[in-house]
Structures are given as C-alpha cells and as structure tokens.
C-alpha positions as CSV (number, residue, x, y, z in Angstrom):
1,X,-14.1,23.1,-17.7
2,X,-15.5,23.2,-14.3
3,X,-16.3,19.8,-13.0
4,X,-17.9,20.6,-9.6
5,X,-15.3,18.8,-8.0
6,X,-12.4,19.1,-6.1
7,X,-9.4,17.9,-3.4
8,X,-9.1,19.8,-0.1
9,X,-5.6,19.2,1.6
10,X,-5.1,19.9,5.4
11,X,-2.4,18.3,7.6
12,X,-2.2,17.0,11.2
13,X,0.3,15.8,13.7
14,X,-0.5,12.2,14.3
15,X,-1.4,9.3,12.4
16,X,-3.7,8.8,14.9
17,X,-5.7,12.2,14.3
18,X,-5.4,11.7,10.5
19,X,-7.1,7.8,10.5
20,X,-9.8,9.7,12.7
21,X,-10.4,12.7,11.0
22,X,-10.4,10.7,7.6
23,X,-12.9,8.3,8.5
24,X,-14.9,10.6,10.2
25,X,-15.0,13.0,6.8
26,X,-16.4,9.9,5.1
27,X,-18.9,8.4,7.3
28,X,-20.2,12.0,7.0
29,X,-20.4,12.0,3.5
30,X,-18.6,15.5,2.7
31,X,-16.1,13.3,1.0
32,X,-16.3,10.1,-0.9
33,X,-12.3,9.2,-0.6
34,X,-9.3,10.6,1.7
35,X,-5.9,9.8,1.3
36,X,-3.5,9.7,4.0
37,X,-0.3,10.1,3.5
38,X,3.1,10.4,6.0
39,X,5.4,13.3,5.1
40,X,7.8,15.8,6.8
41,X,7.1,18.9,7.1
42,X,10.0,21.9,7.4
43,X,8.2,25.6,8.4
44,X,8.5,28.5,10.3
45,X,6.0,28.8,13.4
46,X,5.8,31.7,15.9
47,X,9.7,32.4,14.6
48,X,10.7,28.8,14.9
49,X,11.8,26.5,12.6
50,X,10.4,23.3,12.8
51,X,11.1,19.3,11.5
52,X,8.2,18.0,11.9
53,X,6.2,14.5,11.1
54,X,2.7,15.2,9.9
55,X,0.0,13.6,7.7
56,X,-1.0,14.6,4.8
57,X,-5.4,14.2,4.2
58,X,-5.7,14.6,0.1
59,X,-10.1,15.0,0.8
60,X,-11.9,14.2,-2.9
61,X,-15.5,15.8,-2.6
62,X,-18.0,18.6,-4.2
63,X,-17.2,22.2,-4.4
64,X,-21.0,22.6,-3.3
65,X,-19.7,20.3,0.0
66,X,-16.2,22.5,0.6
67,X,-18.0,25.5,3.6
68,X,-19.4,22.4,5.5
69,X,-16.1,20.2,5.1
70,X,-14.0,23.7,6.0
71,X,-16.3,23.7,9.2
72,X,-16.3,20.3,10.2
73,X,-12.5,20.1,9.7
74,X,-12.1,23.4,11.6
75,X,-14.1,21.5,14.9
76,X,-12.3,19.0,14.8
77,X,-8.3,20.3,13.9
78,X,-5.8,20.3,17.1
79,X,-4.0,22.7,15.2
80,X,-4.3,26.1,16.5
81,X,-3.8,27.5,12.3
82,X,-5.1,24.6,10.3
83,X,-4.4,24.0,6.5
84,X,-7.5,23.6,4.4
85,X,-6.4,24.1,0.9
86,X,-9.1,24.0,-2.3
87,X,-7.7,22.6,-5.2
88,X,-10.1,22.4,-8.3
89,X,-10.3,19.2,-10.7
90,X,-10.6,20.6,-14.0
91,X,-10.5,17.6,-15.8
92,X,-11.0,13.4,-15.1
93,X,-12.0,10.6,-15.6
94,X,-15.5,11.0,-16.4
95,X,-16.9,7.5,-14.2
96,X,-14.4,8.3,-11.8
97,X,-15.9,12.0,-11.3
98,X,-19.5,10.1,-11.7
99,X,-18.5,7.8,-8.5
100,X,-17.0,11.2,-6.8
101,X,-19.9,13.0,-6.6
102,X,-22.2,10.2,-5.7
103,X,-20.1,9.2,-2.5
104,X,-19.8,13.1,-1.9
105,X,-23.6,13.9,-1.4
106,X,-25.8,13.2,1.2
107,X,-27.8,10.0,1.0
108,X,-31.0,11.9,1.8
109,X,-30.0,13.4,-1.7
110,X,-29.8,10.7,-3.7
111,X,-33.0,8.7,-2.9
C-alpha cells in the first residue's frame, strides 16, 4: 500500500543547527513533525575515522513535498555531504496519516 507519505532522515553537528533546521522545515510547511534526536555517530570521512556527536532530524511529510524538502535542506546543511534519506510509510494509523498530510501541505492548498 502506498500511503503518500513518508520520513526523511538527515543529521547535523549541533543541537543548535538541528532546533534550527527543524523549526525552520515546519514553519515552511514541507513537514508537519520533526524529531530530533542526540546520537553518536562512528564513520569513515576523507580516510578518517570519526566519533562524533550529531543530531538525528526523523522529517514526517508528503512524498509529493520530498524534491522541495531535499532542496531546502541542501541550502541550508553545513555539511559539505549531507544525509537525506527517504524512507516510505507503508502502513499507519489512518488519523494519524490524515493529520500528516494536512500539516505537510501548503496552507494556500488547503483553503
């Protein structure tokens, strides 16, 4: 079952960045919830291994929304190799899905 939905993941270095980023994805309405979450982080960059705090942005929105939240993410990232992962919601909670896609679409839309 497609839903039309979905959660985009991207990380950033500061919690600072990802309260800012956050807010500014919802006050745009390409998202109607992001989660922020602290984690660590172990990878390989420009042969390096690195230990690194980051936080996590779990972004709920529309797949219709996901080139324009890719963009705005992209504009705004300090990181030179952002993540942006899609992750499709096959299934739900049908009222929470309902309440998803209203707080993912422009207002203009949904007057």
């Amino acid at each position: 079952m497609d839903s039309g939905v979905c959660i985009v993941m991207t990380s950033i270095g500061t919690e600072d960045e990802a309260d800012a980023l956050a807010e500014a994805i919802v006050e745009a309405r390409l998202a109607a919830c992001v989660q922020v979450q602290r984690v660590r982080s172990l990878y390989i960059w420009q042969d390096v291994l690195h230990r690194e705090p980051e936080w996590v942005l779990h972004i709920k929105t529309l797949d219709a929304r996901y080139g324009a939240l890719e963009a705005f993410i992209r504009e705004r990232h300090s990181y030179e190799t952002p993540e942006i992962v899609r992750v499709p919601i096959t299934a739900g909670s049908a009222d929470y899905l309902d309440w998803l896609r209203a707080g993912s679409t422009p207002r203009r839309a949904q007057e």
